[in-house]
Phi, psi and omega in degrees: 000138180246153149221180239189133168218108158293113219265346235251325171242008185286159163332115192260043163261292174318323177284325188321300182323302184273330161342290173287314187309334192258008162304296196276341161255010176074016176272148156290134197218129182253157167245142147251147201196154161259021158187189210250166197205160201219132201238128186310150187260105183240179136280009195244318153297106177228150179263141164240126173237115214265170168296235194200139201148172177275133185067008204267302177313328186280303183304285188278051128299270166341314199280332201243351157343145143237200183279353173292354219243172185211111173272153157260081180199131173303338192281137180274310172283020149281343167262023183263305168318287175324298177324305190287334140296029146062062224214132142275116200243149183219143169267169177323329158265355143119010184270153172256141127343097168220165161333313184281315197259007141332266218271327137328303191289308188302304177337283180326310161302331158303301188312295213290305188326290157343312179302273166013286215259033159261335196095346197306331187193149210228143168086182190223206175298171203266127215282174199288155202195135167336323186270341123339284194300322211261336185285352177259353188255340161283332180283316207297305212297322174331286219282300178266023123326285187320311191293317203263005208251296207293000000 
């Protein structure tokens, strides 16, 4: 088991988070980035740093997972992947990933986008927040519970 963090907009109240926990359970935490970013210095911690583009941290994410693995990412479609590789995914606030609210959210997101890039609606999510940080270190501690059980 891995855990994967799409580094380039997560939260760094979140990486803090999955630090210590896999500091404390002995897991490997990859950063994927489109540039480079410094990270406490462990051995279980590392960065890859992909070329600079859209998706390109998302391909390979996507491309070296396996299903054992626990990602960390706000982008829905990589997390319409993880899912569909039986992959466990959590977002920046603290949602798990699943089939059913995957492909509702990838809608929705489709959707808001279409507004966006009519004028139709302004602005994104609600900026990030201590409460944010504490509903995502309770779904990680939940969630690898669960992973670690199995």
């Amino acid at each position: 088991m891995k855990i994967w963090i799409d580094a380039d907009a997560c939260p760094q109240g979140v990486k803090a988070s999955v630090f210590k926990a896999a500091e404390r359970l002995k897991l490997p935490v990859t950063l994927v980035a489109n540039s480079y970013m410094s990270l406490p210095r462990h051995p279980l911690f590392n960065i890859i740093v992909v070329d600079q583009g859209a998706d390109v941290a998302d391909k390979y994410i996507a491309d070296n997972l396996s299903s054992e693995d626990l990602i960390i990412t706000a982008d829905i479609p990589l997390a319409a992947i993880i899912v569909s590789k039986g992959a466990t995914g959590i977002d920046p606030r603290g949602e798990v990933y699943t089939e059913e609210n995957v492909t509702e959210r990838l809608s929705m997101r489709n959707f808001m986008k279409d507004l966006r890039d009519n004028g139709l609606v302004e602005g994104g999510p609600a900026p990030f927040s201590p409460k944010d940080v504490q509903n995502f270190t309770n779904a990680l501690h939940r969630t690898l519970t669960q992973m670690l059980k199995k």
